[in-house]
Structure formats: C-alpha cells, structure tokens
C-alpha distance (Angstrom), angle and dihedral (degrees) to the residues before:
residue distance angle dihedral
X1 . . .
X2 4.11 . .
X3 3.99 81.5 .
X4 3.76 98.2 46.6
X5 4.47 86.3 53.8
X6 3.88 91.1 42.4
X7 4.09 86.8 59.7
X8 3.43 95.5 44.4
X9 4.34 100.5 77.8
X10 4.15 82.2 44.2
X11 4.18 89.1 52.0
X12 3.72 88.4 43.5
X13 3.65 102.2 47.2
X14 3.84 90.9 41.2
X15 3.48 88.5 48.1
X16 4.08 89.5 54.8
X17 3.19 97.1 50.3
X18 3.92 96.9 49.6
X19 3.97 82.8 49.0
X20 4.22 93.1 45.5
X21 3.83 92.9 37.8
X22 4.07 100.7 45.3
X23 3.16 126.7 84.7
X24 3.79 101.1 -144.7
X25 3.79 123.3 76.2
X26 4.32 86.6 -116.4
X27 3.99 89.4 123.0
X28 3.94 135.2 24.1
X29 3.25 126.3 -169.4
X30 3.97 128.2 -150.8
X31 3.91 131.4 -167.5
X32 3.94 111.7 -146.8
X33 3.85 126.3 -146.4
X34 4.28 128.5 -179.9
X35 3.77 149.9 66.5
X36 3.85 148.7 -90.7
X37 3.13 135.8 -116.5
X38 3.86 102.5 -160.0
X39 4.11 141.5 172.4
X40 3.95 131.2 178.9
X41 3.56 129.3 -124.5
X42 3.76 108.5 -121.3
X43 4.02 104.9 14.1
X44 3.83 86.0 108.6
X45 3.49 94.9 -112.1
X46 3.52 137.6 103.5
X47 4.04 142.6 -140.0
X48 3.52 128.8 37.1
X49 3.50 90.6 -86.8
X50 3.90 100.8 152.9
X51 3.82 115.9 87.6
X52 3.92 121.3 -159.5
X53 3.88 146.2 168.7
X54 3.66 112.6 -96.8
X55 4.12 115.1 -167.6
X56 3.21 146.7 151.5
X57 3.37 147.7 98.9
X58 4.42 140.9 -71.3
X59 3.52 134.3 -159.6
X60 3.93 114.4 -170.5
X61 4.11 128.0 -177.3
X62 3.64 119.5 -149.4
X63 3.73 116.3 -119.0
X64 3.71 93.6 176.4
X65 3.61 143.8 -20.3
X66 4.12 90.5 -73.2
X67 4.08 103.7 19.0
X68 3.82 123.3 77.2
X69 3.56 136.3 168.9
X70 3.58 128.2 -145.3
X71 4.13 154.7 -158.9
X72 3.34 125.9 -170.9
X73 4.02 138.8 -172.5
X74 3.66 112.8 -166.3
X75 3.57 142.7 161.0
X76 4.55 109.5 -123.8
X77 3.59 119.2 -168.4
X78 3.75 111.1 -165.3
X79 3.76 148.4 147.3
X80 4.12 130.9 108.3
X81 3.62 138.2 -82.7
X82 3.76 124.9 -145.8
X83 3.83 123.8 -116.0
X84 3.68 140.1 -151.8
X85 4.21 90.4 -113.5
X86 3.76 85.0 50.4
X87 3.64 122.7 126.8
X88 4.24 112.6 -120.3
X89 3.88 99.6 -98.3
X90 3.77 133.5 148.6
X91 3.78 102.3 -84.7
X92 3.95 131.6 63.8
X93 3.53 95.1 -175.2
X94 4.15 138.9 -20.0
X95 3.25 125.2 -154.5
X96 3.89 121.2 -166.1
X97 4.16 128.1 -166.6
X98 3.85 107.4 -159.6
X99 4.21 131.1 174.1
X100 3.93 103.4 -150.5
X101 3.80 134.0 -150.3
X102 3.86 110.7 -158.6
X103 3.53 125.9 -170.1
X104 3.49 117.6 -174.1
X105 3.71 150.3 -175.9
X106 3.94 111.3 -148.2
X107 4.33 130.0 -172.4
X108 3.14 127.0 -172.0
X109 3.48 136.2 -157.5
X110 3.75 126.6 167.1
X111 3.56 105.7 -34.1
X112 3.46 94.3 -33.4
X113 4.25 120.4 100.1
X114 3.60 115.9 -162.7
X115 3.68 119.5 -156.1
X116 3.72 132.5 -167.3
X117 3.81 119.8 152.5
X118 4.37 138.9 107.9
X119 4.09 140.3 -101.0
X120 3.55 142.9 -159.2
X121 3.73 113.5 -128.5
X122 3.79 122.3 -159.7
X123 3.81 122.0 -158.4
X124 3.82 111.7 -133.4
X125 3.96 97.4 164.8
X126 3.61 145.0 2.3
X127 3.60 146.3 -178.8
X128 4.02 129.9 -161.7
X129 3.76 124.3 -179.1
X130 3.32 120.3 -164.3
X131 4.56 119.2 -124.7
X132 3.53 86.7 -97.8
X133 3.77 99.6 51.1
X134 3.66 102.7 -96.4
X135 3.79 123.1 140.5
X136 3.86 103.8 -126.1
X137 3.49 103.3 165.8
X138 3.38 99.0 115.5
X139 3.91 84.9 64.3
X140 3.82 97.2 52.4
X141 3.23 117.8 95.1
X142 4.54 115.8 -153.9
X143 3.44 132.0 179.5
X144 3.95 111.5 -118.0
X145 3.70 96.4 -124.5
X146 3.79 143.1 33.5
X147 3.60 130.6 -160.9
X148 3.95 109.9 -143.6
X149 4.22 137.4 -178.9
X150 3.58 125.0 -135.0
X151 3.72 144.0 -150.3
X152 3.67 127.3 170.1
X153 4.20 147.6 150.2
X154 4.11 118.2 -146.4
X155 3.92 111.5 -164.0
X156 3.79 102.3 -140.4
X157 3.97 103.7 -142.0
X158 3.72 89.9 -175.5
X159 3.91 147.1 -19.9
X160 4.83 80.4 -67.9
X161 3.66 108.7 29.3
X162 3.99 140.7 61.1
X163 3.44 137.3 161.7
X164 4.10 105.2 -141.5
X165 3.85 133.5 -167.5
X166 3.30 122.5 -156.3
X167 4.31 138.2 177.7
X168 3.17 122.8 -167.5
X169 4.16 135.0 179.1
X170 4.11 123.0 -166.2
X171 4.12 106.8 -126.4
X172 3.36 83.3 -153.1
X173 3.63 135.6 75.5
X174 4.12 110.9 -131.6
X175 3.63 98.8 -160.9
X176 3.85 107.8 109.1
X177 3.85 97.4 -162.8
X178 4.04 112.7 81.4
X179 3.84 92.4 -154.5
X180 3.38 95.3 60.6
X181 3.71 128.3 75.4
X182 3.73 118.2 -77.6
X183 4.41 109.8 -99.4
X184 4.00 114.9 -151.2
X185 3.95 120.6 -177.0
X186 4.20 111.8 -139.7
X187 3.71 114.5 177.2
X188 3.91 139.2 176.7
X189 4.01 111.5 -150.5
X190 3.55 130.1 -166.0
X191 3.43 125.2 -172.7
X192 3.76 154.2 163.3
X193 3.83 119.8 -107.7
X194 3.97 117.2 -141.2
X195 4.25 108.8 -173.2
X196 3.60 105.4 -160.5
C-alpha cells in the first residue's frame, strides 16, 4: 500500500498538467480548502466535536455532460473531543492525522454536483489522552489504513468556485486490539471548491 500512496502526487500532478496543458475539456482539475467536524463510534463520547483541516487536491474526467469521475489526494484531520454531557469513558480526546485517496463518482445537474463514491485513508499520526489527562498513545494500538464511503453536494457559484458538503463513515474499524471496543471515524466536511 506505501507504493500505491507514493504514486498518487505523480498521478495527480500528471493528471494536472494534462488537464492545464490540453486544450479539450477531457480533465479538470480542482483545489480543495476547509475543515471537519468529526466523532468516533465507540470512544464513549458523543458529537462531532473535533474540528480539523481538510485539503488536498481532485482531478475529475468527464464521461458526459452530467457524469464525472474523480481522484483525490488530501490531507484529513480527525478524531473526537470530550464534552461536559459526556459519559465517563476511557478517552478525553483523540486526535487522528490521515492522507486520503478519494475516488468518486460526481452528477451534475444545474448548479448542483452530486457526489457518491469511496477512499482509502492512511494514518500518519495520532494522539490519545487518556480521561484524566494522560498521553497514552504509545499504548494504543491503530490500524494504518481505513477504508471509508462518501456522499456529498458542491454548489457551483460559477464556472471556479463551489461550496461542497461532504459525510463520510470508515467501513472499517481502526482499533488494532480485538479486546477492546471496536473505533469507527464519521465526519461532516465542508469545503471550498477551486476549478482550475
């Protein structure tokens, strides 16, 4: 898998400069700009209390007027945070780096881009702190990667900019230990949508 995320810049910048240097309207590229607001499934808390950058980069090829396909390379900051309402559990707070691989299917129709599709996330760094404050990430055990689905709408304001909301649940669980509670990322995105 460490090969298949190495390729991915060289596909995407390739990919770019096809789109930027051709004359036909095969390829588009799209710069992406925003945050999450992400929970986990099974921490013991609740609400998607943690709030992190989400960036990156698509590349989509027209298959017709409405249908598009696309690959993505962003950077996902996610996790949870604990709140006051919260039940007593193990975690205060989690805090999860990931680099994600979207592939997506987009319509459109008016102004209006629908998008339904899946990624592969890869975990570069975490942090987990204990309900009493202490750092225990060195006792965690996560899985490397997550496989996640995807559905989301972009507003197109004009022929550059969107605004696009996205959700997006892991299939996977990324806890690593089996006699621990299964962990599941869920995260609403919003973004803004640069067209090249």
């Amino acid at each position: 898998m460490t090969h298949f995320l190495k390729g991915i810049p060289f596909a995407l910048i390739f990919c770019v400069v096809g789109a930027t240097a051709g004359k036909a309207q095969t390829f588009e590229a799209s710069l992406l700009a925003g945050f999450n607001m992400t929970q986990i499934d099974g921490d013991d808390m609740v609400g998607y209390n943690r709030i992190g950058v989400n960036a990156g980069a698509q590349v989509a090829t027209n298959l017709s007027e409405q249908w598009s396909f696309s690959l993505g390379f962003l950077f996902s900051q996610q996790g949870s945070n604990r709140a006051k309402a919260d039940p007593y559990g193990p975690y205060d707070n989690i805090r999860l780096n990931y680099v994600e691989a979207p592939l997506l299917l987009h319509f459109q129709d008016w102004k209006m881009v629908f998008t339904a599709g899946g990624s592969y996330a890869r975990l570069i760094n975490y942090t987990s702190i204990s309900l009493i404050g202490e750092d225990i990430t060195d006792l965690e055990k996560y899985k490397p990667g997550t496989i996640n689905y995807i559905l989301g709408a972009t507003l197109r304001l004009n022929d550059h900019w969107g605004v696009n909301l996205q959700y997006s649940k892991s299939f996977n669980s990324f806890q690593n230990d089996d006699a621990r509670p299964k962990l599941f990322n869920r995260m609403i995105t919003i973004r803004g949508v640069y067209t090249i």
